[in-house]
RODO-2510 file (C-alpha; in nm, 4 decimals, decimal comma):
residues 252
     n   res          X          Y          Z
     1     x     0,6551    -1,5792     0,4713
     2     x     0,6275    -1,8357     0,7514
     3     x     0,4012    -1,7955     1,0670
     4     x     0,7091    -1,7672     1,2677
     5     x     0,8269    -1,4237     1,1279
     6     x     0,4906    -1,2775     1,2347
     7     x     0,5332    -1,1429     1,5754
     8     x     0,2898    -0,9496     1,8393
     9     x     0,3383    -0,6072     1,8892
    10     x     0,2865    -0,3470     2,1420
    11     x     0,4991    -0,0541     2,1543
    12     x     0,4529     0,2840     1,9750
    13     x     0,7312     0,3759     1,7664
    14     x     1,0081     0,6369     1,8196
    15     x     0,9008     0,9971     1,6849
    16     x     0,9802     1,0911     1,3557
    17     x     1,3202     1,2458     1,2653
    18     x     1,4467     1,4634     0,9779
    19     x     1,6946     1,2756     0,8491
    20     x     1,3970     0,9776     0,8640
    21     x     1,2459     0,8579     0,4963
    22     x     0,9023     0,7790     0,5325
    23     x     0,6892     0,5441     0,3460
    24     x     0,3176     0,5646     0,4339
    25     x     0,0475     0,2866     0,3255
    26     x    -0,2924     0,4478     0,2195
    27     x    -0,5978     0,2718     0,2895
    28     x    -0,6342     0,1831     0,6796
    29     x    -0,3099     0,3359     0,7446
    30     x    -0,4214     0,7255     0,6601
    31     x    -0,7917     0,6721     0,6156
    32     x    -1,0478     0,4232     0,7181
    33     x    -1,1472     0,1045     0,5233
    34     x    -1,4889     0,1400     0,3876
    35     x    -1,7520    -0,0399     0,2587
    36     x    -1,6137    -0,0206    -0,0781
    37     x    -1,2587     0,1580    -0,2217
    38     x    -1,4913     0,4606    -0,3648
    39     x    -1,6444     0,5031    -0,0388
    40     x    -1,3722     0,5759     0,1842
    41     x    -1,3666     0,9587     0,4015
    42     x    -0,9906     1,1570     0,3495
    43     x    -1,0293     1,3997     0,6069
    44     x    -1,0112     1,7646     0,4441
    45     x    -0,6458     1,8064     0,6165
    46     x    -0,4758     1,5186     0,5100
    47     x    -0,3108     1,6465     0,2333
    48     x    -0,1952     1,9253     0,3387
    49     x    -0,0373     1,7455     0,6487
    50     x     0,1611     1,4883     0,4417
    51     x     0,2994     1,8085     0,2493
    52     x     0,4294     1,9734     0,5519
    53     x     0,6041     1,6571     0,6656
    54     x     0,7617     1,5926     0,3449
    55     x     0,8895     1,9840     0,3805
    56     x     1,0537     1,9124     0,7256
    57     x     1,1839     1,5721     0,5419
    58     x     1,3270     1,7345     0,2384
    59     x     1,1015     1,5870    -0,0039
    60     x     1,1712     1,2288     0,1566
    61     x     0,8294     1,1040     0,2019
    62     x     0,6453     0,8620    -0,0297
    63     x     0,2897     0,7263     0,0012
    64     x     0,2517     0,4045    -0,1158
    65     x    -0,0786     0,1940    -0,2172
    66     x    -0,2118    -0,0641    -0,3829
    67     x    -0,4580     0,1854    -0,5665
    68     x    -0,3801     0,3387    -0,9131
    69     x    -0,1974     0,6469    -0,8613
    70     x    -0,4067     0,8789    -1,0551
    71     x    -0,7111     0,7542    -0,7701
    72     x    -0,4442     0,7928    -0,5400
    73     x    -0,3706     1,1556    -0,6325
    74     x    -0,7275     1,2189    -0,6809
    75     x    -0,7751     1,1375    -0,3069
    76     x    -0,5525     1,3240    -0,2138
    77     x    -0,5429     1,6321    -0,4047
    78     x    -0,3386     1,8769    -0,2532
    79     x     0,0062     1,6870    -0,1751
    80     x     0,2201     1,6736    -0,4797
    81     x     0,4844     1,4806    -0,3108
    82     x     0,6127     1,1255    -0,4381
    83     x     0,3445     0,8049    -0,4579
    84     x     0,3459     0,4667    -0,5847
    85     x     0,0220     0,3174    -0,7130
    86     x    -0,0315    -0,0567    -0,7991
    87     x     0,2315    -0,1460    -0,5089
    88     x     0,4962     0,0064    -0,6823
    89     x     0,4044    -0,0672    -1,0597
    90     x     0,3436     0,2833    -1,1262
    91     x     0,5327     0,6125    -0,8882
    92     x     0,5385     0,9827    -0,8996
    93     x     0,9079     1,0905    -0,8088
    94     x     0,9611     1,3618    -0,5510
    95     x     1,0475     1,5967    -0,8402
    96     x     0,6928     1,4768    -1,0225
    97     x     0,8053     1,2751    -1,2708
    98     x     0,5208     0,9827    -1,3351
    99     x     0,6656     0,6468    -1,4391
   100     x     0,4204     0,4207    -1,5457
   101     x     0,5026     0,1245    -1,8155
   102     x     0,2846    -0,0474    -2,0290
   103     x     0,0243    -0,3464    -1,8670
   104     x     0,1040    -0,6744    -1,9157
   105     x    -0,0719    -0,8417    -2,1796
   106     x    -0,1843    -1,1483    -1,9705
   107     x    -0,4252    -0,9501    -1,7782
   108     x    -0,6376    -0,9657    -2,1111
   109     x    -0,6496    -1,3161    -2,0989
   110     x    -0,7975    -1,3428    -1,7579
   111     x    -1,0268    -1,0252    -1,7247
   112     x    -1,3228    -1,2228    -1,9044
   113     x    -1,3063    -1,4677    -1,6835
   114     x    -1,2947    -1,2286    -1,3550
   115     x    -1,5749    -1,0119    -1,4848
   116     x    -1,7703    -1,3392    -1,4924
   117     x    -1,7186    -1,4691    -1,1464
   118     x    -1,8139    -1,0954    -1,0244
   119     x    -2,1137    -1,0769    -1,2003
   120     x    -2,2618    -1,4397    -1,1173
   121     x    -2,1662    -1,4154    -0,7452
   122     x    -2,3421    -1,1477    -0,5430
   123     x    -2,0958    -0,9494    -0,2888
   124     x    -1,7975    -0,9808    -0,5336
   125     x    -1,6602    -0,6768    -0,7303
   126     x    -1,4140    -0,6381    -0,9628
   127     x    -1,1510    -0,3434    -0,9200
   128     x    -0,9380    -0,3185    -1,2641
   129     x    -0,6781    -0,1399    -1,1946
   130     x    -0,5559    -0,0865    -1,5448
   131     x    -0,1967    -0,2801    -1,4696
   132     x    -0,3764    -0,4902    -1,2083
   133     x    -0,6942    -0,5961    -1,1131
   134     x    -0,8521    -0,6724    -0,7903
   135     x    -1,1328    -0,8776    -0,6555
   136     x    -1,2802    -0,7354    -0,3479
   137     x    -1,5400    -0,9078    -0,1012
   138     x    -1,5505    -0,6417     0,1566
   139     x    -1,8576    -0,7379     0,3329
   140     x    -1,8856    -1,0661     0,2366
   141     x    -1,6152    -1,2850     0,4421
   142     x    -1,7319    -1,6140     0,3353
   143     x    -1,6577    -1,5640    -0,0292
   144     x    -1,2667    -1,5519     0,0402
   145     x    -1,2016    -1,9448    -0,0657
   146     x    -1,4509    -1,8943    -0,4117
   147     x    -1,2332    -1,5066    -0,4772
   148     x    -0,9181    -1,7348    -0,3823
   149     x    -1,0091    -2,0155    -0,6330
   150     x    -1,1005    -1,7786    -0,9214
   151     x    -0,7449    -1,6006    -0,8869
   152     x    -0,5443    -1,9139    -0,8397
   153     x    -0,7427    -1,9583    -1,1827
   154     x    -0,6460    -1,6919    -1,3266
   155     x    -0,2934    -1,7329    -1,2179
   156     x    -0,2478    -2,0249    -1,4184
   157     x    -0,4284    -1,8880    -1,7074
   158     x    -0,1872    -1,6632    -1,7275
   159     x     0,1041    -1,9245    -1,7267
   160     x     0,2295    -1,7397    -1,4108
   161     x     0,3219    -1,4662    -1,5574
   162     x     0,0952    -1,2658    -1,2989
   163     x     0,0758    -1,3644    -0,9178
   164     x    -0,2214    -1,3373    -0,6650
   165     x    -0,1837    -1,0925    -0,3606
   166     x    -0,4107    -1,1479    -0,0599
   167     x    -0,4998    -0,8242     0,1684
   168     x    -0,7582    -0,7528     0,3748
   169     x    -1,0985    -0,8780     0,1733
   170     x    -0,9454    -0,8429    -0,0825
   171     x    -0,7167    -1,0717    -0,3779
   172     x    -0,5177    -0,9108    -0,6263
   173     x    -0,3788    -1,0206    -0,9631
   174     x    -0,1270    -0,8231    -1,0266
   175     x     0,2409    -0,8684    -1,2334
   176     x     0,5631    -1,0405    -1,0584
   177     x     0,7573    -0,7531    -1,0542
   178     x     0,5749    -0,5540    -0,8056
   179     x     0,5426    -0,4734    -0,4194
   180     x     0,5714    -0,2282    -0,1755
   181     x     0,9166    -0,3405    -0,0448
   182     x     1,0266    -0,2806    -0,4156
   183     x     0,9090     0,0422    -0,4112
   184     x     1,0577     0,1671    -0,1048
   185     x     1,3940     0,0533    -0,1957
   186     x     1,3192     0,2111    -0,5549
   187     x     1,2437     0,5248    -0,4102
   188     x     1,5599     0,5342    -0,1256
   189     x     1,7581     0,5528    -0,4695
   190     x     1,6854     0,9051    -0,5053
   191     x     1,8382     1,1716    -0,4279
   192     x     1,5568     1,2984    -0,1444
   193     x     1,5703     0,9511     0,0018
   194     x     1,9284     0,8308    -0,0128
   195     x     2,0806     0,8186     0,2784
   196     x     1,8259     0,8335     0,5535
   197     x     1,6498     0,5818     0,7687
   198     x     1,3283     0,4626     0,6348
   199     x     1,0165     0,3701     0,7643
   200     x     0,7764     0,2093     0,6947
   201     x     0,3654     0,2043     0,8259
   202     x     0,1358     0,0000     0,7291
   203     x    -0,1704    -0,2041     0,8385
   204     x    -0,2280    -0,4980     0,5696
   205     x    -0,0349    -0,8118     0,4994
   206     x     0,0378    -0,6163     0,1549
   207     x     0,2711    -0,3974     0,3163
   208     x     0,4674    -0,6712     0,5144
   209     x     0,7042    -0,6338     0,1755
   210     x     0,7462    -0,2858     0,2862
   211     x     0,8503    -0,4286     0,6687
   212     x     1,1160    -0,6130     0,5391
   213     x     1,2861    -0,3922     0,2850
   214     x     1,3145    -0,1207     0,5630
   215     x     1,4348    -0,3512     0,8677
   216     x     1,6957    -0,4636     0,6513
   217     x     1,7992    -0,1497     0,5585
   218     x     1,8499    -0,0061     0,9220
   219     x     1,5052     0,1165     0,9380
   220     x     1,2142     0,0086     1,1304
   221     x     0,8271    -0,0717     1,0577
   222     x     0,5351     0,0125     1,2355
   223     x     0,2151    -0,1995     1,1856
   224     x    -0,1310    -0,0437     1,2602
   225     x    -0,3645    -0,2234     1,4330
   226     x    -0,4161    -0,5408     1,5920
   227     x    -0,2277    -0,8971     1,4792
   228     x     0,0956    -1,0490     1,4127
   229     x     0,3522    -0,8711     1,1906
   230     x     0,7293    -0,7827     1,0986
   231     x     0,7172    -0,4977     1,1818
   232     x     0,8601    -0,3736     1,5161
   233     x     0,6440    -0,1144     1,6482
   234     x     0,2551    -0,0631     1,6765
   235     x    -0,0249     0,2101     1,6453
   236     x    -0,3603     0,1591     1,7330
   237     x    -0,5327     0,2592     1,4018
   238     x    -0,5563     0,5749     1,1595
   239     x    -0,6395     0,8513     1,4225
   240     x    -0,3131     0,7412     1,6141
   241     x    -0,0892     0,7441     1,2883
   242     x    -0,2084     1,0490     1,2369
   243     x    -0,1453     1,2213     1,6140
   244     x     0,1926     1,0495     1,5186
   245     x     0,2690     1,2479     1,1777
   246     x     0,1390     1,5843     1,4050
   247     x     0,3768     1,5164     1,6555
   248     x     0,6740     1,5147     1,4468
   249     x     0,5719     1,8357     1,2986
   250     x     0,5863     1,9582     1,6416
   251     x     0,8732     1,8311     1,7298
   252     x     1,0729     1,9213     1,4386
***
């Protein structure tokens, strides 16, 4: 991804449509960043409002994060509808089905040597994800070229069998296969999804994936907050993304 794809955006998106499929990031798309991942707030109606839009869209809404699903479902008790966790790695259908493989066996190779780097460098924690583990620095900005360094480590320690993904304070070391553009065409596959125009919000570089696998399937993408992006449209932050979901319920 070159700097030239990235573009500045200003305009809200079009409302929400029935025949829409709708793929919703998690953290700073539908609740705030926090200090740290445990910390965040889900507000006590969030669940319940992702369930009635994915009744007015047939079943054809998916959130997907970078968080293990079974956090992610924790979080958000209450909506039963389809998820990805691990950006795609692991998904709940829209019929509940959990598909989750096995991890890959490189991640034991480098998880001594992450655990180490956390524990000797103050403001660094390790997030292992079970298929994929993370190295946050929330909090800490300068640490980003040592977490970058110890992944890019790790990387080759695993004979690049696993790649490094950079979002927001955050590096993860995660398998190949995976990312949220993957998972979003994975899910358009089925039979809830087929068919319809998807979208796609999101407000980390991590989702970009997700951007592109929708605008090049007729769909658009709508990046929250402030900076360059793919995607087409803009919303100011999670309060606005939310106000957005309500008004489609309205409308619909």
């Amino acid at each position: 991804m070159t700097a030239t794809s990235y573009r500045a955006m200003s305009q809200p998106p079009p409302p929400l449509s029935r025949r829409d499929a709708l793929f919703l990031d998690f953290d700073g798309t539908l609740v705030e960043i926090a200090a740290t991942p445990e910390r965040i707030e889900v507000a006590a109606n969030l669940p319940d409002l992702l369930q009635r839009v994915a009744a007015q869209l047939d079943g054809a809404l998916a959130v997907i994060s970078g968080r293990p699903l079974d956090e992610l479902a924790r979080f958000l008790a209450g909506y039963t509808g389809a998820a990805a966790g691990n950006h795609g790695l692991e998904w709940r259908s829209a019929a509940g089905i959990v598909h989750r493989p096995s991890p890959d066996p490189s991640l034991d190779l480098i998880r001594p040597a992450v655990r180490h780097f956390a524990a000797t460098t103050p403001g660094a924690t390790v997030e292992d994800k079970g298929l994929a583990i993370a190295i946050h620095y929330r909090g800490q900005p300068e640490l980003v070229d040592a977490c970058l360094q110890v992944a890019e480590q790790a990387v080759r320690l695993s004979q690049n069998r696993l790649v490094m993904l950079v979002g927001k304070m955050v590096i993860e070391i995660r398998p190949q296969a995976a990312n949220k553009g993957h998972a979003a065409q994975a899910f358009l596959t089925e039979p809830e999804f087929h068919g319809r125009r998807p979208i796609f919000i999101g407000d980390d570089r991590t989702d970009e994936d997700g951007f592109v696998a929708v605008n090049q399937l007729g769909g658009f993408a709508v990046h929250v907050g402030d900076g360059g992006s793919r995607a087409r449209y803009r919303l100011d932050g999670v309060a606005a993304v939310i106000h957005w979901l309500e008004d489609g319920l309205a409308a619909g």
